[in-house]
VOBA-1610 file (N, C-alpha, C; in pm, whole numbers, padded with zeros to 5 digits, always signed):
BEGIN
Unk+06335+01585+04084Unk+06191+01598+04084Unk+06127+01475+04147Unk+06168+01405+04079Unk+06112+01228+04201Unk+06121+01224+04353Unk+06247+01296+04392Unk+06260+01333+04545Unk+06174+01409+04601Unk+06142+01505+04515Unk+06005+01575+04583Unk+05883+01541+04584Unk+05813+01488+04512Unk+05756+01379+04441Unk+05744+01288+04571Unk+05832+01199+04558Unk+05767+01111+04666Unk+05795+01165+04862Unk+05892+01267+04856Unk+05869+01354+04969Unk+05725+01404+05007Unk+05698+01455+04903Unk+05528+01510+04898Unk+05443+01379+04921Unk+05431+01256+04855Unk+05373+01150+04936Unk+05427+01088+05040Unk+05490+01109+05136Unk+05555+01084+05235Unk+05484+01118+05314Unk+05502+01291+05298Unk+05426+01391+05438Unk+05261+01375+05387Unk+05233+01375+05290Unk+05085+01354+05268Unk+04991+01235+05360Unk+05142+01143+05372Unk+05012+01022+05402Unk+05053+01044+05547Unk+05121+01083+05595Unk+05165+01105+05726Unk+05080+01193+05829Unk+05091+01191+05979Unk+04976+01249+06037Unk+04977+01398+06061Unk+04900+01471+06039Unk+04904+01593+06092Unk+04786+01679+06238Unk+04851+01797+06217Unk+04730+01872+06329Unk+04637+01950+06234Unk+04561+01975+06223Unk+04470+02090+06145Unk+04379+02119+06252Unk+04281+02262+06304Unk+04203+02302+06308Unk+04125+02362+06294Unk+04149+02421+06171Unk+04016+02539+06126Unk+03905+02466+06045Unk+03795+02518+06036Unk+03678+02436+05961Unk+03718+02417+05833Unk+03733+02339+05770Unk+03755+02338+05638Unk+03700+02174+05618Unk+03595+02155+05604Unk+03498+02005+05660Unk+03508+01961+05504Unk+03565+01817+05536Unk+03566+01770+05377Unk+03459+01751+05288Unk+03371+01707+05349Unk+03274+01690+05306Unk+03163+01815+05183Unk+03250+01930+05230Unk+03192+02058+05157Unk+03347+02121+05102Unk+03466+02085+05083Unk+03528+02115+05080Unk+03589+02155+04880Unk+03592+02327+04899Unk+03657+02368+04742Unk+03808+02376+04739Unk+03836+02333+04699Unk+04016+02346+04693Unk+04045+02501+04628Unk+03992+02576+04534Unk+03983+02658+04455Unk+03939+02780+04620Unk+03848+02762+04684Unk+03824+02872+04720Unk+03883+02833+04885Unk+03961+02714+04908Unk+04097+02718+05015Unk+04188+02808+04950Unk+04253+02808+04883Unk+04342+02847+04851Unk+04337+03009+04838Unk+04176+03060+04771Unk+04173+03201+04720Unk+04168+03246+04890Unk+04131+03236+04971Unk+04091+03231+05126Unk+04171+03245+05193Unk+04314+03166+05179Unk+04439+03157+05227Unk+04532+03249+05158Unk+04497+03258+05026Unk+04589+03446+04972Unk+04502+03580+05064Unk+04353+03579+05001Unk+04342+03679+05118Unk+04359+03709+05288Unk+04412+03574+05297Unk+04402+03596+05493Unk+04592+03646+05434Unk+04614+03583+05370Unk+04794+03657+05371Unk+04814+03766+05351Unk+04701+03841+05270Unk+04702+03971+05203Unk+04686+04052+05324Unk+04612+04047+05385Unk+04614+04046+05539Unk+04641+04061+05667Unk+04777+03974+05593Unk+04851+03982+05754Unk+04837+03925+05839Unk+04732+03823+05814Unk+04685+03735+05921Unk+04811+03639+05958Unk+04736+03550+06059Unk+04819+03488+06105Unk+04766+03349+06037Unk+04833+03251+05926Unk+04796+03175+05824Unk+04824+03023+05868Unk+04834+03023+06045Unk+04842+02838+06067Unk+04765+02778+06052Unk+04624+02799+06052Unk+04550+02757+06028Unk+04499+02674+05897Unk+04544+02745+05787Unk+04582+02678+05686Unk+04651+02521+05663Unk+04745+02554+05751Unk+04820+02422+05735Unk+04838+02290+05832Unk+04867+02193+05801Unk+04884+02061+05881Unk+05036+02062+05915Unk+05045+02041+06030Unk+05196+02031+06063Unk+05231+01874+06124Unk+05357+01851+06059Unk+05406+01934+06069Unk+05419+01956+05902Unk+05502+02042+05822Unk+05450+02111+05695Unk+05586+02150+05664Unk+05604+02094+05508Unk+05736+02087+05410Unk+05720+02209+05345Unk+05857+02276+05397Unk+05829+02395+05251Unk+05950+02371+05166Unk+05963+02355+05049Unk+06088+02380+04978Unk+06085+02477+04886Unk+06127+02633+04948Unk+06101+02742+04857Unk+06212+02832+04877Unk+06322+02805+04922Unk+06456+02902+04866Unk+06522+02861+04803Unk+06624+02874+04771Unk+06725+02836+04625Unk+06822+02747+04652Unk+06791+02641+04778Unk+06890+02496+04750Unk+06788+02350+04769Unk+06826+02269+04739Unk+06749+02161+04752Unk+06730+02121+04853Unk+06683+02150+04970Unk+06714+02106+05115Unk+06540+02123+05193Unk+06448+02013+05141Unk+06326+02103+05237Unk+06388+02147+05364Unk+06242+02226+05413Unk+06266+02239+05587Unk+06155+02163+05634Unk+06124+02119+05729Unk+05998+02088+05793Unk+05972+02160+05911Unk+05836+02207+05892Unk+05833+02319+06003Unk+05757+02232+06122Unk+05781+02186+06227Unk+05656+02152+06326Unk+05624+02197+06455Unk+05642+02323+06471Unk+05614+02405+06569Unk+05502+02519+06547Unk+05359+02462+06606Unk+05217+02484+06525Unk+05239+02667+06607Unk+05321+02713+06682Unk+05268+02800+06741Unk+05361+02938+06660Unk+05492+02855+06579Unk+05567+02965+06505Unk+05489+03026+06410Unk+05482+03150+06354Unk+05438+03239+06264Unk+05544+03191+06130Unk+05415+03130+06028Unk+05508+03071+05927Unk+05541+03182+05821Unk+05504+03264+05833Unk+05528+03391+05742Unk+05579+03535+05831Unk+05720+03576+05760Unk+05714+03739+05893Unk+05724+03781+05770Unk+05625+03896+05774Unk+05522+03977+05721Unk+05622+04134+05746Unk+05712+04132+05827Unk+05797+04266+05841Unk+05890+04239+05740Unk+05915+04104+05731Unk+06019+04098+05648Unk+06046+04077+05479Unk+05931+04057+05457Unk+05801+04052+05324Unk+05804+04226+05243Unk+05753+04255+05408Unk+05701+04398+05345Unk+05854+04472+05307Unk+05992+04441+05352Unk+06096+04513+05357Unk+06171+04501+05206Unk+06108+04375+05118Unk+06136+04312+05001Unk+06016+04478+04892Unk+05951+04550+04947Unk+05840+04631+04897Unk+05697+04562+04890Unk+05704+04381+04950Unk+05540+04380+04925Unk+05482+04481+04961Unk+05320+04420+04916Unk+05175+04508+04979Unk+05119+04410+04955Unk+05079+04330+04858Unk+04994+04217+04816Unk+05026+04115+04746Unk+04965+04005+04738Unk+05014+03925+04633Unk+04873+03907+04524Unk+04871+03875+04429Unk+04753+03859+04360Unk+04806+03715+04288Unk+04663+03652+04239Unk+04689+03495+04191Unk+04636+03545+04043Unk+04772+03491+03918Unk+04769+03494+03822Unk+04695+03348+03762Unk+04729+03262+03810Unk+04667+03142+03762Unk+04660+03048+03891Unk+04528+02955+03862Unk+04544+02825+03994Unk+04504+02770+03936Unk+04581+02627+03954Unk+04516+02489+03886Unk+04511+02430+03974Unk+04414+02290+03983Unk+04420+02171+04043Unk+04433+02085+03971Unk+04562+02023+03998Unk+04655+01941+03891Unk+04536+01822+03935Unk+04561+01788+04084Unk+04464+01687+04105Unk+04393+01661+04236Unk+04284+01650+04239Unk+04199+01629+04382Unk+04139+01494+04372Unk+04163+01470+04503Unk+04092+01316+04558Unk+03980+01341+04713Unk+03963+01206+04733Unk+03890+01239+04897Unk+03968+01288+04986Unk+04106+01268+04986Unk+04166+01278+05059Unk+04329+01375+05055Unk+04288+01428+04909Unk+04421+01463+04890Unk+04421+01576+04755Unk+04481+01662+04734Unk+04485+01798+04601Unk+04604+01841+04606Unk+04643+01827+04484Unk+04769+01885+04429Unk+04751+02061+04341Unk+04803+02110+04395Unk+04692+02273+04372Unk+04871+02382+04282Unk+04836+02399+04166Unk+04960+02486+04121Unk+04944+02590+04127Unk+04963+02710+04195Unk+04960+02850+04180Unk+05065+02961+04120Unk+05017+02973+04024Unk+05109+03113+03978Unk+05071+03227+04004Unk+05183+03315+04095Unk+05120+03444+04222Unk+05234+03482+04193Unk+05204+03673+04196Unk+05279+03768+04191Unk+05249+03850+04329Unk+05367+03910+04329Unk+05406+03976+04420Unk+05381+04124+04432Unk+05365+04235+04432Unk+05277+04357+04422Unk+05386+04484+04517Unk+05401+04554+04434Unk+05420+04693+04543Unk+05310+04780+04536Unk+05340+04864+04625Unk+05210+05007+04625Unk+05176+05061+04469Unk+05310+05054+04421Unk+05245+05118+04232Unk+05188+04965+04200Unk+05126+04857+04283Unk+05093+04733+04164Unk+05186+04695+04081Unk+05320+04702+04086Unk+05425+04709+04006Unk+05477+04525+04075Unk+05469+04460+03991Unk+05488+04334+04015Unk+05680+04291+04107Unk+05688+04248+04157Unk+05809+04250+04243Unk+05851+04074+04212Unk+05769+04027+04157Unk+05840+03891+04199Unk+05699+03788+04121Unk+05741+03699+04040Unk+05640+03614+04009Unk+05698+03453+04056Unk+05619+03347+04085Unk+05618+03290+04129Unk+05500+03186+04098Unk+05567+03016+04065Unk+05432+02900+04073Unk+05515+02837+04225Unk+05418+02791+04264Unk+05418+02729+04350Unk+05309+02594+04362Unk+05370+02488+04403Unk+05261+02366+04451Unk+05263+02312+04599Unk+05159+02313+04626Unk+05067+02288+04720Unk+05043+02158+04718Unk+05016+02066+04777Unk+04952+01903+04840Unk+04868+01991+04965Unk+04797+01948+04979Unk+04675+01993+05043Unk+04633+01858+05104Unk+04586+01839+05239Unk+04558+01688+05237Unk+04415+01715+05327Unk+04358+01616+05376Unk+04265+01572+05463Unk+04292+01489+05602Unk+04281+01553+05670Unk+04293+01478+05845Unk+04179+01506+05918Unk+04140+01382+05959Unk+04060+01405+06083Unk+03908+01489+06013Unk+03913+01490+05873Unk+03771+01539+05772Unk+03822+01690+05782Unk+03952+01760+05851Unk+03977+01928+05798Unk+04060+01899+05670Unk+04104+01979+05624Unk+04191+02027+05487Unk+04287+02131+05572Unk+04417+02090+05485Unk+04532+02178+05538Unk+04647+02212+05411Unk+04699+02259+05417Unk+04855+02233+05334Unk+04957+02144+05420Unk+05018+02085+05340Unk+05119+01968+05374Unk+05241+01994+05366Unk+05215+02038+05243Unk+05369+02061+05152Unk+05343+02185+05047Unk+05489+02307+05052Unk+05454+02379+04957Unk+05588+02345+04895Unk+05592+02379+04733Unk+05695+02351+04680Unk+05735+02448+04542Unk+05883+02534+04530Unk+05870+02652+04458Unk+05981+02622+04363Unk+05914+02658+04217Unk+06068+02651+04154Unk+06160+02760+04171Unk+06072+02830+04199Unk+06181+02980+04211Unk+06131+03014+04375Unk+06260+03085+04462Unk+06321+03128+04557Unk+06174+03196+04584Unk+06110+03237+04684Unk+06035+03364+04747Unk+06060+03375+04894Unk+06071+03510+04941Unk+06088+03499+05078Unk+05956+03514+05147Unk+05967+03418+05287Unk+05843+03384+05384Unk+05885+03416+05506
//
């Protein structure tokens, strides 16, 4: 847990790209996040969300990845849907902690088939940072496995 821990302040303080409006200065961590489930719900295409380059550690060995290729599609959505998604819905979100420059965001999100029949639950944490006055994700981090 310390490895991730200070991994997550590693890439936090480190530089990234962001460009979507997300202006700090007006910035909800609570309604980034609800914003970024519905653009997933979606199907959208969700780089925008994030600062790259961007830590995920969310399958079942200890090994982040770092993704920094702003133009890859960080989610395939064919391959999501082949698991039975349709949606995900957010059971709980906390913000463990927000600064000027920085939010640690916990989400507990389920996974959904067409009957609403839950497929998969899941917390996940988020570091969320500030560059350049946008907001992005940095780092996501899962105790349990989900596929992206």
């Amino acid at each position: 847990m310390n490895k991730i821990f200070l991994l997550a302040m590693l890439v936090s303080i480190s530089g990234a790209l962001y460009s979507t409006n997300h202006n700090g200065s007006e910035f909800n961590v609570e309604i980034f996040v609800k914003q970024y489930i519905s653009d997933f719900n979606q199907q959208k295409d969700i780089n925008s969300f994030f600062h790259f380059p961007v830590v995920w550690l969310v399958d079942d060995t200890s090994i982040p990845v770092m993704e920094d290729d702003t133009n890859k599609k960080l989610i395939n959505y064919d391959k999501l849907k082949k698991s039975g998604w349709v949606k995900s819905s957010i059971n709980d979100l906390k913000v463990i902690h927000q600064s000027k420059n920085r939010a640690f965001v916990l989400l507990d999100f389920s996974r959904l088939d067409s009957n609403n029949n839950q497929i998969l639950r899941s917390e996940v944490m988020y570091t969320i940072t500030k560059r350049q006055n946008d907001w992005g994700i940095s780092i996501v981090a899962s105790a349990s496995p989900f596929i992206r």
